[in-house]
C-alpha positions as CSV (number, residue, x, y, z in Angstrom):
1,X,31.2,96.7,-102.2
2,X,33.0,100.4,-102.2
3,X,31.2,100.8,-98.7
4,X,32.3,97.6,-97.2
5,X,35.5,98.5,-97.6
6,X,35.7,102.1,-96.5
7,X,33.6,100.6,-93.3
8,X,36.5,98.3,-92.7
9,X,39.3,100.6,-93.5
10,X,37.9,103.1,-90.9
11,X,37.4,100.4,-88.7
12,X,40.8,99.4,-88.9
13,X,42.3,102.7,-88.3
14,X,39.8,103.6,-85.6
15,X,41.4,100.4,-83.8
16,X,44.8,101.5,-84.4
17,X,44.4,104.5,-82.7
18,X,42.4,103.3,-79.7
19,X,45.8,100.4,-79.3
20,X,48.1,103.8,-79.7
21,X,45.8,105.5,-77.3
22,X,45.9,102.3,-74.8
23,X,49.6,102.3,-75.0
24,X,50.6,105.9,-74.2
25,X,47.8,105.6,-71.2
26,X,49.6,102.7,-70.1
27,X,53.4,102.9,-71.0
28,X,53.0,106.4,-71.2
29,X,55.0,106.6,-74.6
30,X,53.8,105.8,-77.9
31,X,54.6,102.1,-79.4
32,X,56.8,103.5,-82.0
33,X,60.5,103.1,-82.6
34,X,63.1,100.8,-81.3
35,X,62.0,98.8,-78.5
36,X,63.6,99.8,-75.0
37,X,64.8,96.4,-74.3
38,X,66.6,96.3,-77.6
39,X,68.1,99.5,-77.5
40,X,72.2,99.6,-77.4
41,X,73.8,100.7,-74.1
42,X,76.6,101.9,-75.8
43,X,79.4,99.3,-73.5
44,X,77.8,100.7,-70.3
45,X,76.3,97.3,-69.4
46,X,79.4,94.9,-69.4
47,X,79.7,91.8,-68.1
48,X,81.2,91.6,-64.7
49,X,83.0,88.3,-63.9
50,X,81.9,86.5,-60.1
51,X,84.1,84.5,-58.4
52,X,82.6,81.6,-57.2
């Protein structure tokens, strides 16, 4: 039963870091942190009003 589990554990970890490794190759950052979508612009980004 003790081996099951390590087998999985290591498993699971051993998938984590091939998705990490994946990412940086891809993205070239690592999948940690605040998301760059969600990060604050600090007011640069205002809304512009259009005429129309």
């Amino acid at each position: 039963m003790t081996s099951k589990l390590k087998r999985g554990a290591f498993a699971l970890v051993g998938l984590l870091a091939v998705a990490f490794a994946v990412h940086y190759a891809l993205f070239g950052s690592l999948p940690l942190g605040k998301p760059e979508l969600l990060k604050d612009d600090d007011g640069e980004s205002e809304w512009k009003e259009v005429d129309a």
